[in-house]
N, C-alpha and C positions, 0 to 999 in steps of 0.2 A: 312503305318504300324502303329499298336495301339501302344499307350504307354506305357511303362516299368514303373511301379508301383513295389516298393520293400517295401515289408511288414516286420516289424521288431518286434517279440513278441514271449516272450517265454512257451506261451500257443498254443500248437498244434491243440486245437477248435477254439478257435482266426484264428489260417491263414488259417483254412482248411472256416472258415467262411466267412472270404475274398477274399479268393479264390473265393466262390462262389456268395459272391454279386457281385466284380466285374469285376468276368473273363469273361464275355460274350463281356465286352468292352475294359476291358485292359488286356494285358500280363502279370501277376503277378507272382512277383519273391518273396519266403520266407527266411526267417532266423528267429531261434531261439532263437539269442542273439546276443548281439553289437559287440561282436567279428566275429559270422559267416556274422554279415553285411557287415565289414569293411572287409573281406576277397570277398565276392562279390563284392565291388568295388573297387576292386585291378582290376579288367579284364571288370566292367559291369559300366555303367553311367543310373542309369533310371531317368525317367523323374520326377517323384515324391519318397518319401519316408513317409511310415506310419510307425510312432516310439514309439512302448509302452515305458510308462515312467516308472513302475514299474517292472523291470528285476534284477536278480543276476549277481553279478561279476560287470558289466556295463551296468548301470541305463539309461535311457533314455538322461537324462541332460548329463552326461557324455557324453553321442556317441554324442550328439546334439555338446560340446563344441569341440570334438575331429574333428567333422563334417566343423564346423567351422574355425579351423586352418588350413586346408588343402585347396590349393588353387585348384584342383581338383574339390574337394568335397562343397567348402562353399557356390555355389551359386543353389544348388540342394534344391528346398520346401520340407519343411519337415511338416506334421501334425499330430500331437500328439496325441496317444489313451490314455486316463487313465479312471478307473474309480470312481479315486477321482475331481470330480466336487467343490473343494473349491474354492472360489476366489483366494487365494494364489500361489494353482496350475495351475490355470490358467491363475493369471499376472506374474509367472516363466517362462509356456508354451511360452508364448505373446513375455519377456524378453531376450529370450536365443534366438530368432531372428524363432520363429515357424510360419507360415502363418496363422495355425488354430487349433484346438484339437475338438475330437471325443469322445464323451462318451463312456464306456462300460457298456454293451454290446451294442454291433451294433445295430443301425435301420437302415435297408438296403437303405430307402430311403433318409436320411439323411448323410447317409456316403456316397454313389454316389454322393449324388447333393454338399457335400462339396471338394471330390475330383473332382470334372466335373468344380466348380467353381476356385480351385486354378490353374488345367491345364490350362484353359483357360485366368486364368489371366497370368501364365506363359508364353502363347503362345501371348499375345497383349505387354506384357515386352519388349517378345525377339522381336516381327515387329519393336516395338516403337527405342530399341536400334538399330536396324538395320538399319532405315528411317533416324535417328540420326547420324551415322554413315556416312553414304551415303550422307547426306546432309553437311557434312562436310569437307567429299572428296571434295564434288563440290565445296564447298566453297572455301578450300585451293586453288583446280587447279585453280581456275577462279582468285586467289587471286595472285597465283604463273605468271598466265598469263600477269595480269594489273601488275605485278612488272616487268615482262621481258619487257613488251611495251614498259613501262617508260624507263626502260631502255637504250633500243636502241632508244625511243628516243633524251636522253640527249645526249646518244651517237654522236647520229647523229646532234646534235647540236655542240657540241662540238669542232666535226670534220669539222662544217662548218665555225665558230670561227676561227680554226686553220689553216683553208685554207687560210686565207686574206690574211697569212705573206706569201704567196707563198712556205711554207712547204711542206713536201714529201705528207702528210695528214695520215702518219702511227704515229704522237705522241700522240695523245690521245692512242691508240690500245696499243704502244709499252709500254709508261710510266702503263699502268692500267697493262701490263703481269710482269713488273719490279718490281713493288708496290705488286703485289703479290707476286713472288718469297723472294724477300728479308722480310715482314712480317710474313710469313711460313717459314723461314729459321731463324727467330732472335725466332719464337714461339718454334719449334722443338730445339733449342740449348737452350729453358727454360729463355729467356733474357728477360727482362720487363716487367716482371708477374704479376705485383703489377699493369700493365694496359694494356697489351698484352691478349685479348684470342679472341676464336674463333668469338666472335661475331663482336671485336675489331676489327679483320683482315678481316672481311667482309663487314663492313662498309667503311672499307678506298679503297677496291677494287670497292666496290661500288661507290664511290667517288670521287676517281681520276681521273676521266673524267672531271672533273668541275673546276680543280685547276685554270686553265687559261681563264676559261666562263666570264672574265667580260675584257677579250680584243675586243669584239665584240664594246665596247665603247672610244677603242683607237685609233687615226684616220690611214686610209687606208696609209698616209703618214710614219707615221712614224714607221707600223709595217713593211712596204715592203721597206724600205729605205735602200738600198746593205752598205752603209757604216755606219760610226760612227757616232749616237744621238748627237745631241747640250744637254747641260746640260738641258736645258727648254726642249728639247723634253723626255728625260730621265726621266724625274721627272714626266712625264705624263706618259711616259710608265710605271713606278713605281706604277701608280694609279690601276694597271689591277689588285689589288691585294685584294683592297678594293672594287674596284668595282664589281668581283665576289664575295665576302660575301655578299654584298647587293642585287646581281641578286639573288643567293641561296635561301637569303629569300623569295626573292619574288616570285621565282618559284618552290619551294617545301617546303616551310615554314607550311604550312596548313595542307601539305599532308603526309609528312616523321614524324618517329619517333623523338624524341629530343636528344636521343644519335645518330642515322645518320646525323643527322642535324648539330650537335656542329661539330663529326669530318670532315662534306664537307667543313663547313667554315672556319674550324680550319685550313686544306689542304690551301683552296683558299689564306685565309689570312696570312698565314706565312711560305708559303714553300720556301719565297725567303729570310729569317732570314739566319744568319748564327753562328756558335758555338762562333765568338770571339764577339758577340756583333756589329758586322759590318753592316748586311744586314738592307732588310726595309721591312714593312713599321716600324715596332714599336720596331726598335733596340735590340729586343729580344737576349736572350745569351745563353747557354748550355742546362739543363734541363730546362729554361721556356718555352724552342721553345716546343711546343706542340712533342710528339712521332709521332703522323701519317706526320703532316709538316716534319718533320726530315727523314722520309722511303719517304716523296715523293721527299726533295730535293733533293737525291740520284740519285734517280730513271728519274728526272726533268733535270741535269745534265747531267747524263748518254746518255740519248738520244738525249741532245744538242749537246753534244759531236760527237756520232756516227752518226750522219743522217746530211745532206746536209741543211746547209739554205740559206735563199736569200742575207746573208750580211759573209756567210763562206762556205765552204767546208766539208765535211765530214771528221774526224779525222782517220785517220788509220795510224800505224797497233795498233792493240789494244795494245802493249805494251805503246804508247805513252797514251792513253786514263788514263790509269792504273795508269801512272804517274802522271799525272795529279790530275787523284782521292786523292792517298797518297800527293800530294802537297794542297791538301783542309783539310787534316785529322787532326782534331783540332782546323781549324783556320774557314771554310768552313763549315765542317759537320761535327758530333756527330763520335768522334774516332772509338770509339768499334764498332758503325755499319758501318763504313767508311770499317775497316777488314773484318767484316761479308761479305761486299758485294764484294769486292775485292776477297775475297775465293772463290766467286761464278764466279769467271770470264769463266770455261767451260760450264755454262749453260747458262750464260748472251749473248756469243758471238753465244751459238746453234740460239738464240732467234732472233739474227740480222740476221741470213742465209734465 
C-alpha cells in the first residue's frame, strides 16, 4: 500500500498542486489549516506530513511545536513548504525538529525526490530500530538463559555440598523458598526500606544457595558425625563460614555484579552471627549483622529445626519449633523479624508438606 502523505496549507493551488505531483505515487490527504490537520489525525497516522509555515490562526511552527508534544504524533517527518528562503527560516525550519523544507512554489521534480528521500530514510530508521530491537531480545534471552544455567548450577553444587552431612538434600531448596517468603513479607509490610527493595530481595534469593558452599572443606568426619563436636572439631566446623566467602569469590567473583556479590558473602559470612553479640565468626551484634545474614538466619534455623539430621531428629509438632523461634527472639535473631516470620507460620508449615 502507498504512503499517506498529509499535505498541510492554506492555499487550495498549493494542495490541489500536490495532489498532483504526487498522487500518482502516494495517497495524499489535504488540510487547509493546522487545525483541520490535527483533526485529521485524531482517526489517521500518515506517513509523512508537508507543513506550510505561513498559515492563519496556526502558523506552521505552532502545529510543528503542538506536533511535537503529542506522543502520537512527535515521531511523524515533517517537511516544511515556505516561500521565504532566508537562512533564519530555514535554521527555524531545521530547529523545531523539521527533516527538510521545500521552496514555493513547487518544482515537481524537487519535491518528489525530497519526499522519496525523507520516506525512505524513514523506512531504513524504522528496519534499523527494528534489527535493534530484535537484537536485544536475543541478547536478554540468551542473557536470561546463561543466568538460569549458572543457576542451577550452583544450585546443584550446593546441593552436593550439603549431601556429605547425610541431610534430606531438600536445604538448599527449602532455606532459598524461606528466604524468600520472609523478604517479600518484611518488603510488603514496608520494613527496612532504607535497604530492602526489589532488587535487594532478589539477590538474597539468588544467594542463599551459597550460605553453607564452603563446607565442602570441612572434613567428611566431622560433618557426618551422629553425636557431639569436641571443641577442636567445633571450631573447624565454625570455619565453613569464612571458607564460603572465599570459595564465592573465587567462583563468581569475576562474573556477578558487586551488589550480588557483597550480599552472597555477606549470607556466607554472617548468617551464624547472632543479635546478643554471641555467634561467629566476627561476634557481630543487632544491626551490624548484615539484613540479608539476618533473613537467612531464620530461614537457616527454621529448617534445622524441621528436617531430619544425621546427629537429630526432626522437630515436630510445629508448636514446639515456634517455641523455640520466640526463645532465640532477641537474644538469637533480630526481634521484629523473629514476629514477622512466626506470623507466617501457615505458609511456612504449607511449604514443609
Amino acid at each position: 500500500m502507498n504512503e499517506i502523505i498529509l499535505v498541510v496549507d492554506d492555499d487550495s493551488a498549493n494542495l490541489m498542486l500536490a495532489q498532483k505531483i504526487l498522487g500518482k505515487e502516494y495517497r495524499v490527504a489535504a488540510a487547509n489549516s493546522g487545525m483541520a490537520a490535527f483533526k485529521y489525525l485524531e482517526k489517521n497516522r500518515p506517513d509523512l506530513i508537508l507543513l506550510d509555515i505561513n498559515m492563519p490562526q496556526m502558523d506552521g511552527f505552532e502545529a510543528m511545536e503542538r506536533l511535537k508534544q503529542n506522543e502520537k504524533h512527535n515521531n511523524i517527518p515533517v517537511i516544511f513548504l515556505t516561500a521565504d528562503k532566508s537562512v533564519e527560516t530555514e535554521t527555524r525550519c531545521f530547529q523545531t525538529g523539521a527533516l527538510d523544507f521545500v521552496g514555493k512554489p513547487f518544482v515537481p521534480e524537487i519535491l518528489k525526490s525530497r519526499v522519496k528521500r525523507i520516506l525512505e530514510l524513514e523506512k531504513y530508521h524504522t528496519k534499523l530500530e527494528e534489527m535493534v530491537k530484535e537484537q536485544a531480545e536475543i541478547i536478554t534471552s540468551r542473557t536470561r538463559r546463561i543466568s538460569e544455567i549458572q543457576e542451577h548450577v550452583i544450585e546443584g553444587m550446593a546441593n552436593l555440598i550439603e549431601s556429605r552431612d547425610n541431610s534430606t538434600g531438600k536445604h538448599v531448596k527449602n532455606t532459598k523458598q524461606y528466604v524468600k517468603l520472609l523478604a517479600e513479607e518484611l518488603w510488603e509490610r514496608k520494613m527496612y526500606t532504607e535497604i530492602l527493595d526489589e532488587e535487594y530481595i532478589q539477590n538474597i534469593i539468588k544467594a542463599a544457595p551459597l550460605h553453607d558452599v564452603g563446607k565442602i572443606k570441612v572434613p567428611d568426619g566431622i560433618l557426618q558425625k551422629p553425636g557431639s563436636l569436641t571443641e577442636e572439631e567445633y571450631t573447624e566446623m565454625k570455619r565453613h563460614t569464612e571458607y564460603s566467602q572465599d570459595i564465592i569469590q573465587d567462583i563468581i567473583g569475576d562474573v556477578e555484579d558487586e551488589k550480588y556479590l557483597k550480599i552472597a558473602k555477606e549470607i556466607a559470612l554472617y548468617h551464624h552471627e547472632r543479635w546478643d553479640g554471641e555467634g561467629y565468626p566476627k561476634g557481630l551484634s543487632g544491626e551490624e549483622i548484615p539484613l540479608c545474614a539476618r533473613i537467612m538466619a531464620l530461614a537457616d534455623v527454621f529448617d534445622a529445626l524441621c528436617e531430619e539430621r544425621c546427629y537429630k531428629p526432626a522437630i515436630r509438632p510445629m508448636d514446639r519449633v515456634v517455641e523455640i523461634l520466640t526463645e532465640g527472639k532477641g537474644t538469637q535473631f533480630d526481634p521484629v523479624m523473629t514476629d514477622v516470620f512466626i506470623s507466617m507460620r501457615d505458609r511456612l508449615e504449607a511449604l514443609l508438606d
